[in-house]
C-alpha positions, -999 to 999 in steps of 0.1 A, spaced: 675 -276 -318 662 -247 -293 634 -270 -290 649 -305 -283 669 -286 -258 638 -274 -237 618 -303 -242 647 -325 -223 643 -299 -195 610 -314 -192 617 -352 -199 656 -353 -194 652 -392 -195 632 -397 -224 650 -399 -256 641 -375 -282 648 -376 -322 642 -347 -342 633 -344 -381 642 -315 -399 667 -302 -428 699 -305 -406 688 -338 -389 677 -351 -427 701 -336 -449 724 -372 -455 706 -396 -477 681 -416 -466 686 -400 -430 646 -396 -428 641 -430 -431 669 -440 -398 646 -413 -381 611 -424 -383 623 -464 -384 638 -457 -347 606 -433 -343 582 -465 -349 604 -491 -332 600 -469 -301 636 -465 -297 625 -427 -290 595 -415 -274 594 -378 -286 601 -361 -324 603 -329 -328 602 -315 -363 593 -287 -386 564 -291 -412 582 -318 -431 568 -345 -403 535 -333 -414 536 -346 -450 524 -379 -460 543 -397 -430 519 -422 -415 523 -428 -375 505 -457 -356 513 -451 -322 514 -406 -320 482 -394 -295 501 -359 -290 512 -336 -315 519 -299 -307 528 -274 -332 546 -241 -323 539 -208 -339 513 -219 -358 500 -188 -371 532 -173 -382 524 -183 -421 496 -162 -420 508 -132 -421 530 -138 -458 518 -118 -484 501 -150 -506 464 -149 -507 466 -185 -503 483 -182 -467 450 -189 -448 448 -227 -469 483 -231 -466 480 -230 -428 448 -247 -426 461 -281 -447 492 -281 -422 474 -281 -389 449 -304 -405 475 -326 -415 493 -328 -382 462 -331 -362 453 -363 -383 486 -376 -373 477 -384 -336 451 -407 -324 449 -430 -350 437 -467 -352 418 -476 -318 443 -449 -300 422 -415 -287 452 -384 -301 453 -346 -288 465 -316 -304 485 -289 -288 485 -255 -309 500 -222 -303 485 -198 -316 485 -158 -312 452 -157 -335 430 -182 -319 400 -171 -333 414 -171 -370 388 -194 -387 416 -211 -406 434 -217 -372 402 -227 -356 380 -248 -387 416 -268 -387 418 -278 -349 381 -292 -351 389 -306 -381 360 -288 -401 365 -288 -439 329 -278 -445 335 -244 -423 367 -236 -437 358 -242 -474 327 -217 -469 349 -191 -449 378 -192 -479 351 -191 -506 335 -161 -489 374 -143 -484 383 -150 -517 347 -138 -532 347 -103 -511 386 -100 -523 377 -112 -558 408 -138 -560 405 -171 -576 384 -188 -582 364 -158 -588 393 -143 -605 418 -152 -623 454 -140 -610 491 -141 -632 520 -134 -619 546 -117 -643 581 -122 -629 612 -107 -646 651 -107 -636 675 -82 -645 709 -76 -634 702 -33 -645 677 -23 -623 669 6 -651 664 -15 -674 640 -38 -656 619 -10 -643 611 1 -681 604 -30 -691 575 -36 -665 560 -4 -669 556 -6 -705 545 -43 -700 516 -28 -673 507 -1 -696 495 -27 -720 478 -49 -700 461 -16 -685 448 -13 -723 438 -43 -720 413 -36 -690 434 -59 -666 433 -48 -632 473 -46 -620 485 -48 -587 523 -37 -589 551 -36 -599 570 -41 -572 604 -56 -564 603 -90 -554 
């Protein structure tokens, strides 16, 4: 909303629809969006990553994406792909057909390669840069990683329960990272 309202700042005549979970949350509201979206009843849409996913666009030749690097600072060794397939995904979405497209990104990591492979478009680059992170940090698939979650409404009771599970798996010569609280 922040957004739509700066954006008409800058194009107050232009009409603007925006796509995310409070603009989408009746049924079948996405599909009133992006019709009016491709019937050019609106020049602009704004819209958080769910405009990214599978939605195909004939006439887009600017996207921009805000904060783009915020997702890589989660604590998920997969972060770095996760970011990477987004901006790859929304930078396919302009300029397609016989249309040339652009690609605004903000970013406060420019020189992250995931960041960067992504903007060029440059699978090769990026697969060889996550193989490499993920073979120095021995994660998958040079490793293989389970999670082990467990609930409990008696904290007590939970923390004895994971410490007797990792002093088995310890037997077991399994590396452990953890436990920790979720």
């Amino acid at each position: 909303e922040k957004i739509e309202h700066e954006i008409n700042k800058f194009f107050p005549n232009t009409k603007i629809l925006r796509f995310d979970s409070d603009s989408t949350l009746k049924k079948n509201s996405y599909k009133e969006i992006l019709r009016k979206f491709e019937e050019h009843k609106a020049e602009i849409l704004i819209g958080t990553q769910m405009v990214s996913k599978g939605f195909d666009f004939h006439n887009v030749t600017l996207v921009g994406v805000l904060n783009a690097d915020i997702g890589l600072f989660s604590p998920d060794f997969k972060s770095g792909e996760k970011i990477f397939q987004l901006l790859y995904q929304v930078c396919g979405r302009s300029g397609r057909g016989n249309k040339k497209g652009k690609a605004i990104i903000q970013s406060f990591n420019t020189e992250d390669p995931y960041i960067s492979y992504s903007t060029i478009m440059d699978t090769k680059k990026y697969y060889n840069t996550l193989l490499a992170d993920r073979l120095e940090l021995n994660y998958p698939p040079f490793s293989k990683i389970i999670r082990i979650l467990l609930k409990s409404k008696n904290l007590n009771i939970l923390e004895k329960k994971i410490h007797s599970i990792a002093k088995i798996l310890k037997k077991k010569d399994f590396i452990i990272l953890g436990p920790a609280l979720a």
